[in-house]
C-alpha positions in Angstrom: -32.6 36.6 17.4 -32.7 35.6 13.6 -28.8 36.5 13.4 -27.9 34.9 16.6 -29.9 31.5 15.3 -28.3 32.2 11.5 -24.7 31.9 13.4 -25.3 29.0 15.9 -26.6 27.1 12.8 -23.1 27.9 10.7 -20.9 27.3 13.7 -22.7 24.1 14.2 -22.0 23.1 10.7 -18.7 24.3 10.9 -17.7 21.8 13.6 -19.3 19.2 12.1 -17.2 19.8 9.0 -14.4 19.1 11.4 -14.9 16.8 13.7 -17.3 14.2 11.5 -14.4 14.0 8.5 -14.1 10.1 7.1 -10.9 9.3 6.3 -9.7 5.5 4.4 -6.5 3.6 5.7 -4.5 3.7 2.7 -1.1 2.4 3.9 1.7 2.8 0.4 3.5 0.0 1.6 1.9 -3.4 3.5 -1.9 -4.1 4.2 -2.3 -2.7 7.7 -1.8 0.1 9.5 -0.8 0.6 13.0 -2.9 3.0 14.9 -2.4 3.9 18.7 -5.2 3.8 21.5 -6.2 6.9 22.5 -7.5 8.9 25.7 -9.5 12.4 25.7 -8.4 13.4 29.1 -8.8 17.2 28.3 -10.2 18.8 25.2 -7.8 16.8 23.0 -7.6 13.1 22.0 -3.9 11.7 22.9 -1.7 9.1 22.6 -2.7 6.8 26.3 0.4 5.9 28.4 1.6 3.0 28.5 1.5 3.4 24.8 -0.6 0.1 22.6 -1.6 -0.5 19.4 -3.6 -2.3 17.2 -3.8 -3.2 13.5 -6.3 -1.8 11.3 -6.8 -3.7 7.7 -6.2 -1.5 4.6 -9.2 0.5 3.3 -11.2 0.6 6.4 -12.9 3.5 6.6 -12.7 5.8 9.9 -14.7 8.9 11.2 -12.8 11.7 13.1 -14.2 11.9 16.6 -12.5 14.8 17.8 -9.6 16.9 17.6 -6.1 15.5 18.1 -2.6 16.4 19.1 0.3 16.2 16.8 -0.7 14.9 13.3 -3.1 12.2 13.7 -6.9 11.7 13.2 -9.1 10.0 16.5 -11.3 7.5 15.7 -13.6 4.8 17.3 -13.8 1.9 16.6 -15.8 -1.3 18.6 -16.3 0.9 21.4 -12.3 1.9 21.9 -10.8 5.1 20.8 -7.7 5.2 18.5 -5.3 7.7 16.5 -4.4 7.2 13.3 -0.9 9.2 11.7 -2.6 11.4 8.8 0.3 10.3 6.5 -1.6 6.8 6.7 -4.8 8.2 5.5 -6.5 9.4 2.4 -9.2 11.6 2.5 -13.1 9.5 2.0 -14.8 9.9 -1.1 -18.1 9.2 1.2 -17.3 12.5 2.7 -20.4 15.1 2.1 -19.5 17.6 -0.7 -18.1 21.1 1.3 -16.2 18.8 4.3 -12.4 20.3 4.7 -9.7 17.9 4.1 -7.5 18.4 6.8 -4.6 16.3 4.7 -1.5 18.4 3.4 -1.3 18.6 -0.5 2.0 16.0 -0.1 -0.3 13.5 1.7 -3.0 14.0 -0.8 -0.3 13.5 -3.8 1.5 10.6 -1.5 -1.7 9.0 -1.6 -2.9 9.7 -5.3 -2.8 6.4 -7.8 0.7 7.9 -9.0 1.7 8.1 -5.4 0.8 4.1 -4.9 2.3 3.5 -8.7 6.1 4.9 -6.9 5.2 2.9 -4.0 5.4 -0.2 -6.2 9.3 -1.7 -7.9 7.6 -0.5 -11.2 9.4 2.6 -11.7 12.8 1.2 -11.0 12.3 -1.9 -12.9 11.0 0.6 -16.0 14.7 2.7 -15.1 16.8 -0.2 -15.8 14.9 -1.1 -19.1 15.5 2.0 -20.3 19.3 1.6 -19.0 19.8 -1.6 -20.8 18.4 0.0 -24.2 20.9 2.7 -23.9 23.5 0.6 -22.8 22.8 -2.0 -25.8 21.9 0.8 -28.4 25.3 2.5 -27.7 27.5 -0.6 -28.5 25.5 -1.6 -31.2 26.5 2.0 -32.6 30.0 1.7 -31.5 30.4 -1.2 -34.2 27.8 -0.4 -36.7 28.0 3.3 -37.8 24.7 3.3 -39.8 22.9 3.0 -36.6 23.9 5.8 -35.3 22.0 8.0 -36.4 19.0 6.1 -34.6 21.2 5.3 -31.6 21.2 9.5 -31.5 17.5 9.3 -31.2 16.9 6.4 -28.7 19.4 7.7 -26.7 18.2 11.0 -25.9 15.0 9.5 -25.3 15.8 7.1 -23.2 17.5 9.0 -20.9 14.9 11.9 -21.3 12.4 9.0 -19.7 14.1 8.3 -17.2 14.7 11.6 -15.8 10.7 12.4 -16.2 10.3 9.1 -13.9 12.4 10.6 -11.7 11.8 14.4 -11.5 7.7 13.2 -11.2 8.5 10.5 -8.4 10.2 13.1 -6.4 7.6 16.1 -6.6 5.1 12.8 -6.0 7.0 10.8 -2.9 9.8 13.7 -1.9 12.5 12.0 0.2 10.0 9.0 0.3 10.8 7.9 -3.3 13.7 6.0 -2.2 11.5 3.7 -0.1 13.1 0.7 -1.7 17.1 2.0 0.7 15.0 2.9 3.7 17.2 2.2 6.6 14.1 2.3 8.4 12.5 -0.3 7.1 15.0 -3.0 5.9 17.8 -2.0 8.3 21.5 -1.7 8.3 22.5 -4.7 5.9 19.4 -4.4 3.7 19.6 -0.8 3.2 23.2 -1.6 2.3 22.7 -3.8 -0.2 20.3 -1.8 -1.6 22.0 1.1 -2.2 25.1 -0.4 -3.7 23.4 -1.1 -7.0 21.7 2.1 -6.6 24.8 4.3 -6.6 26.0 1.9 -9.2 23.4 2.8 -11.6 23.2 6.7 -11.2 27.1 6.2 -11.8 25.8 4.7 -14.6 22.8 7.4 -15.8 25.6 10.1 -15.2 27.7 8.0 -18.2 25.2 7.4 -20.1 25.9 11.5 -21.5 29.1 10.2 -21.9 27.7 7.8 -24.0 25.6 9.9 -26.5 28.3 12.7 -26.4 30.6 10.1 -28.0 27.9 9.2 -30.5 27.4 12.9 -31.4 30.9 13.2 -32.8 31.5 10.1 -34.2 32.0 11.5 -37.6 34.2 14.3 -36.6 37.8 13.6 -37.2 39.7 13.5 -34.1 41.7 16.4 -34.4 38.2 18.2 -34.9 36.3 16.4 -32.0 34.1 19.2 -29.8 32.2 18.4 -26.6 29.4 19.0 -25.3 28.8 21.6 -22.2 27.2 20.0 -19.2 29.2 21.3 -16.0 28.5 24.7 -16.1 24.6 24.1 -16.6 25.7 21.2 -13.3 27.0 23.8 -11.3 24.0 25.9 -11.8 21.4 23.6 -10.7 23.6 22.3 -7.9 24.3 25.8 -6.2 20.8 27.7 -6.5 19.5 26.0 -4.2 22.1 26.8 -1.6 22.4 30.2 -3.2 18.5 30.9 -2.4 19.3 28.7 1.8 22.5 31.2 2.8 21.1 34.1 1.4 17.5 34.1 3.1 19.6 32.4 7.1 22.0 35.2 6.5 20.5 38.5 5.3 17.2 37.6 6.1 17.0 35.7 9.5 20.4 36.6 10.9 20.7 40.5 9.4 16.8 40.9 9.7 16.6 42.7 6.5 13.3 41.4 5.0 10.5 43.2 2.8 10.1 43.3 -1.1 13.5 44.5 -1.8 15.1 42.1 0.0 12.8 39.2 -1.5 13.4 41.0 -5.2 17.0 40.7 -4.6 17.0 36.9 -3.6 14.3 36.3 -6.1 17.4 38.0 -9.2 19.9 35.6 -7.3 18.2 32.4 -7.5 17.4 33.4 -11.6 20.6 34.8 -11.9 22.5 31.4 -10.4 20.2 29.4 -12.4 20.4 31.3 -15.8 24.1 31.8 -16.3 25.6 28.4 -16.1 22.6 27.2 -18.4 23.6 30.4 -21.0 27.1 29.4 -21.0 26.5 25.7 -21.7 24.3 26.9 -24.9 26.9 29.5 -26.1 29.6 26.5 -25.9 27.3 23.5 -27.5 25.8 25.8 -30.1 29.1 26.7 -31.1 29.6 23.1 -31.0 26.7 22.1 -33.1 24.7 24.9 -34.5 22.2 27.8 -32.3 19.4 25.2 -33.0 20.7 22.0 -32.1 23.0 23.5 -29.3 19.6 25.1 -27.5 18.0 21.4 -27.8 21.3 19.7 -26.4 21.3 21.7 -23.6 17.1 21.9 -22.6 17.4 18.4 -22.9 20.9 18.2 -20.7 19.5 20.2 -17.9 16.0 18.1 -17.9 18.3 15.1 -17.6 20.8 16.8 -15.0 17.4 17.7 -12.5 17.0 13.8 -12.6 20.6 12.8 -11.8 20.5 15.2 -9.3 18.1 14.1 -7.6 19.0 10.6 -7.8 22.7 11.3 -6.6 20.6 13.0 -3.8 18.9 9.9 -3.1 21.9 8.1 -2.8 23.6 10.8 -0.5 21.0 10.6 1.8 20.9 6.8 2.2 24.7 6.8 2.8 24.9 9.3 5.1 21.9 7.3 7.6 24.1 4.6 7.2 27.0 6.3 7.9 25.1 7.8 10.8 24.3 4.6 12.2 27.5 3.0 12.0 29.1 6.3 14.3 26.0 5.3 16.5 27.6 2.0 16.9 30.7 2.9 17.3 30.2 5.5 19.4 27.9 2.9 22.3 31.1 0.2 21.8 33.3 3.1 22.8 31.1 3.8 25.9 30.6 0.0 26.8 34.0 -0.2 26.7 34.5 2.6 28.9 32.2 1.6 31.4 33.4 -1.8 31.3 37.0 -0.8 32.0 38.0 -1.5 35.6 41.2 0.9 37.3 42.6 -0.8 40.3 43.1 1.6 43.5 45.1 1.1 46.7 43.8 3.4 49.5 46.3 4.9 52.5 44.6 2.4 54.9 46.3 -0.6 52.9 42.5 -1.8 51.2 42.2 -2.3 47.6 39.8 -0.4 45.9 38.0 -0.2 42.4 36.7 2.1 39.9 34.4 1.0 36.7 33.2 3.4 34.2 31.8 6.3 36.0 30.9 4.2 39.3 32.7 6.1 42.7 35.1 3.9 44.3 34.6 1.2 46.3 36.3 -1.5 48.2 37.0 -5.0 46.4 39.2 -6.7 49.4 
């Protein structure tokens, strides 16, 4: 009897754990959140048909009532029910110590004070500072050669900075960081705009090595002038990636072949992908510059390279939704147009008749 009490009591707590969880609206962007009334008519809270929603203030606190389909939390509030999308919330500090946090680490991180600090113009605002103070420390070099030695340290760091602002607001936001292109939320025209200056500058940061490669070998004679090795460390970062995708779809998923072997050998394929274009940049820039400063160059190229890449990523992605929506356009213009078109018919019995789109025909006379 004492077990069977001993288990009710724990399996009682443990649905309270669950279903009693305070969450706080913490939208990133705006002041509200838009949560959707909700219906229990079976052991889950849903969505009600015809769908309606209200607007909850940011920082409003909610209590889970329940479980609920897809990926929201149910919650009451003034005697209705409603569902809130967990990417919305943030986990209650009023919660009592030992209560699970449902939330996924990426909504935790979205939702940390770093998360809200990428949610904000700051960082891109801080990325062209740092632009303009390579951009101005370069041509001050250019004409001044006793600043380049310093112009070879501000440089480096500049662009150093703004690769950690970007490699950090990626593992913070993921795809998310680009917020400020969102087709989604600033449509067609504004998400254009916005991404024309964007591509412009990561055109830009990918100069910028350009920049302090030039400033590197300004005392070299010209007929003695080196460069520096970025592709092949490039090509490494860009393909290990898709190295690590076709090799676990094809011999994993599609041949079946799966175990520790097979994971050991696409584990040696992803290093090995990764490793050799970065060992044949340093072979080429320390015999450029030295072992020692050759092995800095190129940690510091391939730190700057994860950035660019993922910026260039950013502005891939933004292109191809708005590339995506213009075929979208053109593609219902095509079909109105189709639909639209009217073929003229005369029948055997001397009538006319007429055909629109994918209408039957049918007698106009």
């Amino acid at each position: 009897m004492k077990h069977r009490l001993a288990f009710f009591f724990i399996a009682l707590l443990s649905c309270l754990s669950i279903s009693a969880q305070k969450f706080e609206l913490d939208p990133l962007w705006g002041d509200s959140i838009e949560c959707m009334v909700a219906s229990k008519p079976d052991s889950l809270w849903k969505i009600s048909e015809p769908i309606q929603s209200v607007k909850f203030p940011k920082g409003m606190e909610i209590e889970s009532c329940g479980k609920a389909n897809g990926y929201y939390v149910a919650f009451k509030k003034d005697g209705a029910s409603y569902m809130a999308y967990m990417g919305d919330l943030k986990f209650s500090a009023d919660n009592p110590e030992g209560t699970v946090n449902p939330l996924s680490e990426d909504t935790v991180k979205k939702h940390s004070a770093l998360g809200h600090f990428y949610a904000t113009y700051t960082p891109a605002v801080l990325v062209l500072i740092l632009m303009g103070m390579i951009l101005a420390t370069f041509f001050v070099a250019r004409k001044s050669s006793p600043a380049v030695p310093l112009a070879l340290k501000v440089i480096p760091v500049c662009m150093l900075l703004i690769s950690i602002i970007e490699v950090v607001g990626y593992k913070v936001l993921g795809g998310d960081m680009f917020w400020w292109c969102d087709n989604d939320r600033y449509g067609f025209f504004g998400s254009l705009f916005r991404v024309i200056p964007f591509g412009a500058v990561v055109a830009l940061q990918f100069y910028t090595f350009k920049m302090f490669e030039t400033l590197v070998f300004a005392d070299v004679p010209a007929e003695e002038k080196g460069k520096l090795s970025l592709k092949p460390a490039m090509v490494s970062l860009a393909a290990c990636l898709p190295v690590l995708i076709a090799y676990a779809m094809i011999v994993q998923l599609w041949l079946g072949w799966q175990g520790m072997v097979s994971d050991a050998i696409m584990f040696i394929l992803f290093v090995g992908t990764l490793v050799s274009g970065i060992a044949i940049s340093v072979k080429k820039n320390a015999e450029a510059l030295g072992a020692g400063k050759g092995l800095i160059v190129t940690i510091f190229s391939v730190i700057y390279l994860v950035g660019l890449l993922i910026a260039a990523w950013g502005v891939i992605i933004v292109l191809l939704k708005i590339i995506l929506q213009v075929l979208m356009v053109i593609a219902g213009i095509i079909a109105l147009s189709v639909l639209a078109q009217r073929t003229y018919y005369k029948g055997s019995d001397g009538h006319i008749y007429a055909k629109s789109g994918f209408e039957n025909l049918h007698r106009v006379d």
